[in-house]
C-alpha positions as CSV (number, residue, x, y, z in Angstrom):
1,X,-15.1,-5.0,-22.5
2,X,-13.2,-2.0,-21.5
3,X,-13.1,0.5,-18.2
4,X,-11.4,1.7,-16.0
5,X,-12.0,2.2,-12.2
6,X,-11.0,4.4,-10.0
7,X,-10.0,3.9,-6.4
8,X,-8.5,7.5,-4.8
9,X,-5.4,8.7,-7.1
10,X,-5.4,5.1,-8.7
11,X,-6.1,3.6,-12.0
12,X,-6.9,0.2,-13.2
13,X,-7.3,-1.0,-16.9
14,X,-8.7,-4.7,-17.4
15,X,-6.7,-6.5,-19.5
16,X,-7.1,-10.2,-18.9
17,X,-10.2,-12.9,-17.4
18,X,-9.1,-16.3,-16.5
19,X,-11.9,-18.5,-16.7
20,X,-12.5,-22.1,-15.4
21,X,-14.5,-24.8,-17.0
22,X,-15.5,-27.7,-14.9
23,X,-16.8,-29.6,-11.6
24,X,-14.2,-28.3,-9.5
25,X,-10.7,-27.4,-9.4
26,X,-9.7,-30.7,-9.4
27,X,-11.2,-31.5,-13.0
28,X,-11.9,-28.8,-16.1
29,X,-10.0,-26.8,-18.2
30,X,-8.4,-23.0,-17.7
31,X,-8.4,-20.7,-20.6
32,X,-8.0,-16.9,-20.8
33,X,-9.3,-13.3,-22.8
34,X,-6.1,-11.1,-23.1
35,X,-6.9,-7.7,-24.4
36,X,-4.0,-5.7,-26.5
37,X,-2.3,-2.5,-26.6
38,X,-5.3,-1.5,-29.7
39,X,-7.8,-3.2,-27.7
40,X,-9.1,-6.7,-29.3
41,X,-9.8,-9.1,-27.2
42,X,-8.4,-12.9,-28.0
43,X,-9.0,-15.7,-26.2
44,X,-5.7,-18.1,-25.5
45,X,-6.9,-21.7,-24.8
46,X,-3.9,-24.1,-25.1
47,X,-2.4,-23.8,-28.8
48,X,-5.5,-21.6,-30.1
49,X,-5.6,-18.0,-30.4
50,X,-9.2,-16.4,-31.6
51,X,-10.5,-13.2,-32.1
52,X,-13.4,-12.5,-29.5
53,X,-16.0,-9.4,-29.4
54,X,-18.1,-10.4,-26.5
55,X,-17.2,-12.5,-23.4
56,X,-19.0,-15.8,-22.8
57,X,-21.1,-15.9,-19.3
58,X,-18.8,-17.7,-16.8
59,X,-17.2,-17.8,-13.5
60,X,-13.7,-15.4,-13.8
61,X,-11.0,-13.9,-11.9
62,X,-10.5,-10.7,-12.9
63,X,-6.9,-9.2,-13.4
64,X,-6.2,-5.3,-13.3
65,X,-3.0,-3.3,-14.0
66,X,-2.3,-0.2,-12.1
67,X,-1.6,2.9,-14.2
């Protein structure tokens, strides 16, 4: 997963999801897809990193960097 959109003269690139797993905020587990500089997508969850081609269907907050 990889676009960019456009808003007037600015850029954004997607380069992580933060995604929660759970009842509620109170209870669940956080765990993220970083994309690199060539990129692959990994997903960070607590002292794993994997590999990932294709994002799993959940709730996310997505974060953008302006270019």
């Amino acid at each position: 997963m990889y676009f960019h959109m456009q808003d007037g003269n600015l850029k954004y690139s997607l380069y992580a999801v933060l995604v929660h797993s759970g009842w509620s905020t109170h209870s669940g587990h956080y765990y993220c897809f970083v994309r690199t500089a060539t990129d692959m997508w990994h997903v960070l969850d607590d002292s794993r990193v994997l590999n990932v081609y294709v994002l799993s269907n959940a709730f996310f907050v997505v974060v953008f960097a302006l270019l």
